[in-house]
RODO-2510 file (C-alpha; in nm, 4 decimals, decimal comma):
residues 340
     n   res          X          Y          Z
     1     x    19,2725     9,0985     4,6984
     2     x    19,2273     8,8557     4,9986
     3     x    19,5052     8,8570     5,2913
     4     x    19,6397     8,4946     5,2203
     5     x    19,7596     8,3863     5,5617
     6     x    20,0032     8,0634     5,5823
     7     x    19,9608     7,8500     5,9093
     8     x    20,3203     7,7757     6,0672
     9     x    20,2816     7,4717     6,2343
    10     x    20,5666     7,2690     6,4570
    11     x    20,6642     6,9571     6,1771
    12     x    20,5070     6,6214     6,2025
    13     x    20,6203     6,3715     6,5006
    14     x    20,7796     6,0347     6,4536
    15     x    20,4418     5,9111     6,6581
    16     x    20,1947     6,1240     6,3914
    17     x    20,2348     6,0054     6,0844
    18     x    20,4886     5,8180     5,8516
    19     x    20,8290     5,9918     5,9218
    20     x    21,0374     6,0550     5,6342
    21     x    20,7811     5,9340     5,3530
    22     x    20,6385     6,1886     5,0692
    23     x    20,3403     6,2859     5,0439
    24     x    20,1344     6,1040     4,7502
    25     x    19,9735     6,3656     4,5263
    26     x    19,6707     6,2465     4,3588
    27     x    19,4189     6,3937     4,1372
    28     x    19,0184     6,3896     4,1724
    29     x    18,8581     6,2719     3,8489
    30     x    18,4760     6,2798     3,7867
    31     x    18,2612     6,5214     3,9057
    32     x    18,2794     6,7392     3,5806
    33     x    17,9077     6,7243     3,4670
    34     x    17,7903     6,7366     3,0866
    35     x    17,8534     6,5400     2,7911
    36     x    17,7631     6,1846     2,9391
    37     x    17,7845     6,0363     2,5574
    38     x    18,1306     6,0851     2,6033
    39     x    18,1842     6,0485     2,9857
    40     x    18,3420     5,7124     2,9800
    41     x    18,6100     5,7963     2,7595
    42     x    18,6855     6,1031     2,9004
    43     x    18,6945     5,9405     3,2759
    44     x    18,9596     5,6451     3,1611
    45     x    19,1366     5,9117     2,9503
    46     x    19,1702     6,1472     3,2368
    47     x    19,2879     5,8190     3,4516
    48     x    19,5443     5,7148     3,1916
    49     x    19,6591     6,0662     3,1494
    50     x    19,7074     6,1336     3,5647
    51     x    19,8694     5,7780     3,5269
    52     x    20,1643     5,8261     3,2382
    53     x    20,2508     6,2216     3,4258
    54     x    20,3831     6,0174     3,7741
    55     x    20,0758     6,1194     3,9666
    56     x    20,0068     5,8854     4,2538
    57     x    19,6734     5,8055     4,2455
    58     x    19,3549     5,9263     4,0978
    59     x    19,0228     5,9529     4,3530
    60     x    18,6700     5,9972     4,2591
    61     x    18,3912     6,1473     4,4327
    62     x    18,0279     5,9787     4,4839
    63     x    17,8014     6,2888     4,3599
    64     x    17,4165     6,2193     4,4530
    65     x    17,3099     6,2813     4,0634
    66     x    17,6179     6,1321     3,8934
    67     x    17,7890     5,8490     3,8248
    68     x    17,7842     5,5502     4,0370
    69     x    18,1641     5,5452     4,1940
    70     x    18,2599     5,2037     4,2183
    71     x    18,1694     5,1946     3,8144
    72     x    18,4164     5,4821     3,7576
    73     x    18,6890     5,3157     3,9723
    74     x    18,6106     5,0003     3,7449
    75     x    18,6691     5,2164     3,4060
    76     x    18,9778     5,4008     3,5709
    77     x    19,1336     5,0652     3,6853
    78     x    19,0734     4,9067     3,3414
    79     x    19,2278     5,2060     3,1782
    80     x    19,5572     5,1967     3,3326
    81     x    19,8218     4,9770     3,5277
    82     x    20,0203     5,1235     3,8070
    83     x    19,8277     5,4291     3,9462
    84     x    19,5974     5,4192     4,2797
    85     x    19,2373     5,4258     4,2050
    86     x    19,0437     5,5331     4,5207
    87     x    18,6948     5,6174     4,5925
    88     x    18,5870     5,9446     4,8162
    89     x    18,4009     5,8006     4,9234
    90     x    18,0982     5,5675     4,8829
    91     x    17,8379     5,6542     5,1045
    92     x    17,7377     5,3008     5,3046
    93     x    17,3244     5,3727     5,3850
    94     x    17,2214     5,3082     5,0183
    95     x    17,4064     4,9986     4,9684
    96     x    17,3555     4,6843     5,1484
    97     x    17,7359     4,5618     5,2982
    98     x    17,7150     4,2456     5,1082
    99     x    17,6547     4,3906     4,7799
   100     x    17,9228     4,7028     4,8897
   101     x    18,2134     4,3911     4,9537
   102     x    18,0587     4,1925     4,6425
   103     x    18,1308     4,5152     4,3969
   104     x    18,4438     4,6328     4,5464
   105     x    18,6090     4,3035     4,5467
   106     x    18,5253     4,2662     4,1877
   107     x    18,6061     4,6223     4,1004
   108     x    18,9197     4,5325     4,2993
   109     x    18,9848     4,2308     4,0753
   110     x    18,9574     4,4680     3,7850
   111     x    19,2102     4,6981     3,9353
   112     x    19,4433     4,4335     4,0151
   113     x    19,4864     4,5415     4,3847
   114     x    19,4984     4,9212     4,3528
   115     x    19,1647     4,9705     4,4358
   116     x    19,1506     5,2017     4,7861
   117     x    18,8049     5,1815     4,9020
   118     x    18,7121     5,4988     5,0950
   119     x    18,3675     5,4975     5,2511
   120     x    18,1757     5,7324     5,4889
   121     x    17,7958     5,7818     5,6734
   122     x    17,7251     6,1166     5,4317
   123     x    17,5067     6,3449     5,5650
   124     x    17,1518     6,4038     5,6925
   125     x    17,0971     6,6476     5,3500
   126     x    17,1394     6,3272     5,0946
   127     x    17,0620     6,0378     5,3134
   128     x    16,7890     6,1396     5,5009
   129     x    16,6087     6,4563     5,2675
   130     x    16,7345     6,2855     4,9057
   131     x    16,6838     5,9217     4,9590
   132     x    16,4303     5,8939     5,2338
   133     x    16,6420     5,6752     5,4644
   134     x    16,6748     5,7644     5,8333
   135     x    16,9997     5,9522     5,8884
   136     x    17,0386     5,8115     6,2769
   137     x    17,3610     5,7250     6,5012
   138     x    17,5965     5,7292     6,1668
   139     x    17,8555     5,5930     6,4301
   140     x    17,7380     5,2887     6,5016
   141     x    17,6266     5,2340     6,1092
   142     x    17,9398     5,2799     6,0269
   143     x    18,0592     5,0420     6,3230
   144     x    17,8000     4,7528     6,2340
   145     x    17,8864     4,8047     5,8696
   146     x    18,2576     4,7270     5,9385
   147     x    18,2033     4,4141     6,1195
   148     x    18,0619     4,2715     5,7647
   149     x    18,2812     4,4053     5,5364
   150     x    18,6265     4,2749     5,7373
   151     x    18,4442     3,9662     5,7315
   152     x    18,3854     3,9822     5,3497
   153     x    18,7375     4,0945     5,2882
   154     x    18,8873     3,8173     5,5019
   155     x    18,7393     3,5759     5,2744
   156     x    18,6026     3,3595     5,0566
   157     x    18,4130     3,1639     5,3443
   158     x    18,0596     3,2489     5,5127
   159     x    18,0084     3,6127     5,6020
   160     x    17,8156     3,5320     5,9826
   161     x    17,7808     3,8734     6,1504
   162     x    17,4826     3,9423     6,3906
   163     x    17,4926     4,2979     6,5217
   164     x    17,2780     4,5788     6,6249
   165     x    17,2074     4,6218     6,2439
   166     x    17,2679     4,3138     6,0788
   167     x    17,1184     3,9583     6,0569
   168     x    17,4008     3,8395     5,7781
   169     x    17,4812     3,4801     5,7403
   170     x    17,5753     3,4645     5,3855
   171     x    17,8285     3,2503     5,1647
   172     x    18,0974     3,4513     4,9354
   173     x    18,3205     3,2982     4,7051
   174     x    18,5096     3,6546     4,6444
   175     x    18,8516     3,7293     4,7666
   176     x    19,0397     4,0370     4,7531
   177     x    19,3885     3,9542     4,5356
   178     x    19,5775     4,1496     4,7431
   179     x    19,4447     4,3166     5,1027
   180     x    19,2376     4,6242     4,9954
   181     x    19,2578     4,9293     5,1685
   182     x    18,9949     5,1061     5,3560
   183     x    18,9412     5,4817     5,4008
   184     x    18,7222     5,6096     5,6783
   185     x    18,5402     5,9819     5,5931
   186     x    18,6104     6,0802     5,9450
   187     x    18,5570     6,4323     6,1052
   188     x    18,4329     6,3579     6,4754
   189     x    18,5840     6,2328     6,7542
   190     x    18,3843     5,8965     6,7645
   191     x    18,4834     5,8412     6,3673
   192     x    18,8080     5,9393     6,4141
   193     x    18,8567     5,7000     6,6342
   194     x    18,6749     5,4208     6,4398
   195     x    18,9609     5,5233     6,1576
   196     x    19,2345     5,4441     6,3739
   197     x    19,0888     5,1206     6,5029
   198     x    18,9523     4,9639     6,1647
   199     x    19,0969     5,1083     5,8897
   200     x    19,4202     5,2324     5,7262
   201     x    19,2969     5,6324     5,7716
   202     x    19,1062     5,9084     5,6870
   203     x    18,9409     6,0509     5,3731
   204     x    18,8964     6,4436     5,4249
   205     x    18,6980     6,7291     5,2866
   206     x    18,6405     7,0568     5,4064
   207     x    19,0107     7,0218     5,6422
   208     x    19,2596     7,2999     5,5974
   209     x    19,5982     7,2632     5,7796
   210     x    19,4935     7,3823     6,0872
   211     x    19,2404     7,1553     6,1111
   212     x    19,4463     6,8971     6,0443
   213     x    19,7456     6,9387     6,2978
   214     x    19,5169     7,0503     6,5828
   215     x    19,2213     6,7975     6,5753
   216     x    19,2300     6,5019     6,2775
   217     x    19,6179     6,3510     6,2993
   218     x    19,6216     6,3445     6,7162
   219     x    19,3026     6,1708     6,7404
   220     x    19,3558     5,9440     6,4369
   221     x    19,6732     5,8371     6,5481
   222     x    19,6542     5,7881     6,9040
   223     x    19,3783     5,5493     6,8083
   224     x    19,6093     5,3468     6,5703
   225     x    19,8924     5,3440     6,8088
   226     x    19,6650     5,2390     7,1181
   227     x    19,5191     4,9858     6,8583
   228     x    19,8599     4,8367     6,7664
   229     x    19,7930     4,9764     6,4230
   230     x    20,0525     5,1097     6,1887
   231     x    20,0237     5,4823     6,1352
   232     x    19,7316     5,5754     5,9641
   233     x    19,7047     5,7200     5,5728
   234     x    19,5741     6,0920     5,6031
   235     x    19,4068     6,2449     5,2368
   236     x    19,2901     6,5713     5,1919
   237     x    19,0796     6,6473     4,9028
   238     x    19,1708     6,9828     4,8629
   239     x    19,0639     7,2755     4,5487
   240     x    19,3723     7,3717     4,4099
   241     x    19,4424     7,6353     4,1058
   242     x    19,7042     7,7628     3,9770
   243     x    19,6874     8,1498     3,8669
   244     x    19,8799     8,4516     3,8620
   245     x    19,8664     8,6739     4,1864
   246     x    19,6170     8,9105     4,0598
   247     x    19,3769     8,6387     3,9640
   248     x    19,3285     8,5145     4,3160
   249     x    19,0432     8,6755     4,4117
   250     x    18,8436     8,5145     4,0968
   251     x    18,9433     8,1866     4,1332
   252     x    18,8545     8,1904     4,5101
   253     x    18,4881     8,3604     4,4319
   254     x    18,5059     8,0818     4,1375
   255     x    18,5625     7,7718     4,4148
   256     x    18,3225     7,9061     4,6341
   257     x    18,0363     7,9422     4,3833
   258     x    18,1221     7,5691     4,2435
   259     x    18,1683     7,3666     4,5419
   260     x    17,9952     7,5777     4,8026
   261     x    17,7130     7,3131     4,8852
   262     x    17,9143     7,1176     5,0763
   263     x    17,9345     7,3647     5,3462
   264     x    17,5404     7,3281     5,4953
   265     x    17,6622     7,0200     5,6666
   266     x    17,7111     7,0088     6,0123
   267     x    18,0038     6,8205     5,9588
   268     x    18,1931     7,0100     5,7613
   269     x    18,1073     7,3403     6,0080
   270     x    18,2563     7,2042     6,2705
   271     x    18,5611     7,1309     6,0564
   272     x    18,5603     7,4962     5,9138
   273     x    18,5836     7,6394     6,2824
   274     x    18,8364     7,4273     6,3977
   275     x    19,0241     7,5676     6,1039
   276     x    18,8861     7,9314     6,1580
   277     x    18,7716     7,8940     5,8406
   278     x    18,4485     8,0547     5,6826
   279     x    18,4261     7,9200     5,3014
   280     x    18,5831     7,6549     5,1217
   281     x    18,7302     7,9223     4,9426
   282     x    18,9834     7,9618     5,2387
   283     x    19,0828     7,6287     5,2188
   284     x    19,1587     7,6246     4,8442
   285     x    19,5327     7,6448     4,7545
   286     x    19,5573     7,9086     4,4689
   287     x    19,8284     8,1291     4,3058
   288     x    20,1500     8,0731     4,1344
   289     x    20,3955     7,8250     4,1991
   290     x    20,5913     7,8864     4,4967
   291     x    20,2473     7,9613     4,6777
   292     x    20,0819     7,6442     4,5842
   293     x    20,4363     7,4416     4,6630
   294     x    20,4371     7,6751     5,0358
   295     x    20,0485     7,5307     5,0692
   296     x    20,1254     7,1877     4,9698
   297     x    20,4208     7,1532     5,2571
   298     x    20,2217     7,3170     5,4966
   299     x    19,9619     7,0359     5,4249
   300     x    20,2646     6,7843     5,4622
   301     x    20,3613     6,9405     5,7472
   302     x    20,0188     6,8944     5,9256
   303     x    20,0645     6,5039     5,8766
   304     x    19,8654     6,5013     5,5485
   305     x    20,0177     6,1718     5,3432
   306     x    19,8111     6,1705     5,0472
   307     x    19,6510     6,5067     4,8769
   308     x    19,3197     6,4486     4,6434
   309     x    19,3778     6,7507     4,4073
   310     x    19,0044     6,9105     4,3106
   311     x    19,1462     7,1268     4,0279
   312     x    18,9508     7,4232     4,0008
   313     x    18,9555     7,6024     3,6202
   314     x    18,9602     7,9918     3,5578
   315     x    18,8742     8,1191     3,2586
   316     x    18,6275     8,3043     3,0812
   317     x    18,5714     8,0280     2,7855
   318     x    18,5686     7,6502     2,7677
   319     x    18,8939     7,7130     2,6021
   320     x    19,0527     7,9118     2,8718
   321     x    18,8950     7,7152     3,1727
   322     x    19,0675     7,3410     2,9936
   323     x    19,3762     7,5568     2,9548
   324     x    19,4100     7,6621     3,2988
   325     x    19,3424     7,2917     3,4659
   326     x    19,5650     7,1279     3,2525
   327     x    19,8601     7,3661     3,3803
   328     x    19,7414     7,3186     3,7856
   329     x    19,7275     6,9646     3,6515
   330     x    20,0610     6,9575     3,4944
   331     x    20,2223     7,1368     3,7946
   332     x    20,0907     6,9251     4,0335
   333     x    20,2484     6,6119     3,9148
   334     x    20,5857     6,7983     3,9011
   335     x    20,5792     6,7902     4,2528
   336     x    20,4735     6,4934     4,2811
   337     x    20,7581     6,2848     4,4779
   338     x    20,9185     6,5820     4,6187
   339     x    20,6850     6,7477     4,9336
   340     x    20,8006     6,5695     5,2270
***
């Protein structure tokens, strides 16, 4: 079995994050593949479900060969009433930011207001060598892309921007209903920065707590606070599965084989060092109860306010895999409303 090592960190500061509020738990829905006759229903299902347990929100991932995310977060938001629908995140380079603020105020409309728009610069391995589009200064994309869409979303009116990257003087009739919020994917330095200036906070992947305490929440915050920003909204997407002690070792082999792509980026090495990790495996939260409640305070604890929950199943059949994410699932929105 691995040595499961638990990071004791000092707890949060009144100037890191919000003091005294719980962490939001929230659940990932979408990137199962398969069965696409049937994908639509299972999506708002899956939405309504995370809904009607308490769960805070549900967020869903922009794969390169699956569904288009902003669709999703339509179905999700038509599907249910109360819950936080979120998107993590949409990749800007494809889409121009016109048509981005044109979909996401509709798809807000459709969510009446819970629509959290997360959005990031990807990486060089989808933009550049999947799509064909140059993968260059993602920093000051991100920065030119920004000056359109608070433009958009301060709306309706004429969206004039002239930048380094954009020529835009275009009319839109679209409001938001209610302010949307926006998500940075932000790992570096410069983006982390960005987050605390321009947005409401950070969308993570690949960020265990160390990671976390040491380099994301003190640059992300001082940002906002030298900004005159309120504190900034931290999520982790995070695998999580619940499993007896002496099924550890499988279900960390099992996250590693499904979700070990992500790890050729750049990016996300960086992140992995800082943590002094090696494999998203080490991230993952598995075990039983108390170890997944330990992992989810330590999270907390790092200045995390909002946890994207990747379930990750274990079993040996279909039957046994849907058996074991339904009970991470369940568990996790026990706790939901009680890790401060």
């Amino acid at each position: 079995m691995r040595d499961v090592v638990y990071l004791h960190l000092p707890p949060r500061g009144a100037e890191q994050m919000h003091k005294g509020s719980m962490m939001r738990i929230g659940l990932m829905v979408g990137p199962e593949r398969g069965q696409y006759a049937t994908k639509v229903e299972r999506l708002q299902a899956m939405a309504k479900w995370a809904e009607d347990a308490g769960l805070a929100a549900v967020w869903l991932p922009q794969i390169p060969d699956e569904f288009d995310v902003l669709t999703m977060a339509a179905l999700a938001g038509a599907a249910t009433s109360r819950i936080e629908i979120g998107t993590a995140v949409v990749p800007i380079q494809p889409r121009h930011p016109v048509a981005l603020a044109q979909q996401a105020l509709s798809v807000q409309a459709v969510c009446q207001g819970r629509l959290a728009l997360g959005l990031g610069v990807s990486h060089h391995w989808i933009i550049e060598e999947m799509m064909g589009i140059p993968y260059e200064h993602p920093a000051r994309t991100m920065s030119c892309y920004l000056d359109v869409l608070e433009r958009a979303f301060a709306g309706p009116g004429p969206v004039d921007v002239e930048n380094e990257l954009f020529q835009i003087h275009n009319p839109l009739d679209i409001t938001d209903i209610s302010r949307t919020t926006v998500l940075l994917a932000a790992l570096g330095p410069r983006m982390l920065k960005m987050a605390g200036e321009r947005s409401d906070g950070t969308s993570l992947w690949m960020a265990n707590e160390r990671a976390i305490a040491l380099h994301i929440v003190p640059s992300i915050t001082r940002a906002a606070k030298e900004a005159g920003r309120p504190a900034p909204r931290v999520l982790a997407g995070i695998p999580i599965c619940l499993c007896r002690i002496d099924e550890i070792d499988a279900a960390v082999t099992h996250t590693n084989r499904i979700l070990s792509e992500a790890e050729i980026s750049p990016n996300y090495q960086r992140l992995l060092d800082i943590g002094e990790a090696t494999w998203i495996g080490d991230i993952a939260i598995v075990g039983d109860e108390a170890t997944i409640e330990r992992r989810l305070r330590g999270f907390a604890d790092a200045g995390v306010t909002d946890i994207s929950s990747r379930v990750v199943p274990l079993g040996e059949t279909s039957e046994e895999a849907m058996a074991s994410a339904q009970r991470t699932r369940e568990f996790l929105a026990s706790l939901e409303g009680s890790i401060q």
